[in-house]
C-alpha positions in Angstrom: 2.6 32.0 3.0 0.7 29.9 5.5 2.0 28.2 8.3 0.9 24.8 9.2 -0.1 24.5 12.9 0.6 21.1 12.8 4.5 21.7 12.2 4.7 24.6 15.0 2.3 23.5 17.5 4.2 26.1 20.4 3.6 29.1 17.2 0.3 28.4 16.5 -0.3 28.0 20.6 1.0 31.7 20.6 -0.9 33.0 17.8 -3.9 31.5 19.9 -3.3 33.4 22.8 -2.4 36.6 21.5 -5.4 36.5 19.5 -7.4 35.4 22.9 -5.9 38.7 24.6 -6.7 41.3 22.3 -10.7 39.9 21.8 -10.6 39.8 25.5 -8.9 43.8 26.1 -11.6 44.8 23.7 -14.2 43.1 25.1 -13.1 44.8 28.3 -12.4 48.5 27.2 -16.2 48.1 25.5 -17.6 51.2 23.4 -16.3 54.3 25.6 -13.0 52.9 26.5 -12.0 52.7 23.0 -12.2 56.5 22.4 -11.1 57.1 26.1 -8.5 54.2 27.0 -9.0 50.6 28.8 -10.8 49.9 32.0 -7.6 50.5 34.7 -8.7 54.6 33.2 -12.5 54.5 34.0 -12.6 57.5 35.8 -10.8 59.1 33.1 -12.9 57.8 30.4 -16.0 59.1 32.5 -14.6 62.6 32.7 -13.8 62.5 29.0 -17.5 61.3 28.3 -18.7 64.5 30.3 -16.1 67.0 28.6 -17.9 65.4 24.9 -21.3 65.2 26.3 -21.1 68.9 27.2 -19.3 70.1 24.3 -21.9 68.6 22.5 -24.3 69.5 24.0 -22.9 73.7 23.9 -22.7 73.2 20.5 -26.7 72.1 19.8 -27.5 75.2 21.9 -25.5 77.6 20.0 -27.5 76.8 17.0 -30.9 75.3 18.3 -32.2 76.7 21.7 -34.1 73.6 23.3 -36.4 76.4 25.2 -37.1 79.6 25.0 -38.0 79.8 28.7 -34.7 78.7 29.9 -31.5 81.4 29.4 -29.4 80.1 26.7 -26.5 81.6 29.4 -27.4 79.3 32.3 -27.5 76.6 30.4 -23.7 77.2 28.6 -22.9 77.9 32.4 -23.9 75.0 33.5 -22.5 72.4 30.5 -18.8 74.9 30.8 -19.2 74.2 34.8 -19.1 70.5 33.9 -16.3 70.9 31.3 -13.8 72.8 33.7 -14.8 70.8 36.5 -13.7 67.4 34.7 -10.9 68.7 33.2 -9.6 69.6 36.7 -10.0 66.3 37.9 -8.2 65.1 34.7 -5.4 67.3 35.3 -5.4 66.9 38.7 -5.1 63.4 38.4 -2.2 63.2 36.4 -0.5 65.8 38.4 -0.6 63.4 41.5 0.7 60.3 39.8 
């Protein structure tokens, strides 16, 4: 069933603008923001970015040491350090609100 715009010009005005708003939230949220939320959570998303960086990033060393000069331990120390430290923010964000 189609609707013609002509007959239910304050519909199709409607249709218009919804369809206006949800290209433009996407447009906003871009790549990132659509796995981590919209653009009022940026810090979030940044933090969530970091926590999947990292665990990525743990992962690929677990099974593929990048260098054998550099301590497989530092360097989960140092990816974990990031985890924890954004997670803190996360929750310490949202304890605050």
């Amino acid at each position: 069933m189609t609707i013609d715009p002509l007959e239910h010009p304050d519909l199709a005005a409607r249709v218009v603008e919804g369809e206006q708003g949800r290209k433009s939230r996407q447009t906003e949220m871009g790549l990132i923001g659509r796995v981590f939320g919209n653009a009022t959570e940026k810090p979030g998303n940044i933090a969530g970015f970091a926590i999947a960086i990292s665990a990525l990033m743990i992962l690929v060393l677990a099974f593929a040491p990048i260098n054998p000069k550099v301590p497989v331990e530092q360097l989960l120390t140092m990816f974990g350090g990031i985890i924890t430290l954004a997670l803190g923010y996360l929750f310490g964000k949202s304890s605050q609100s």
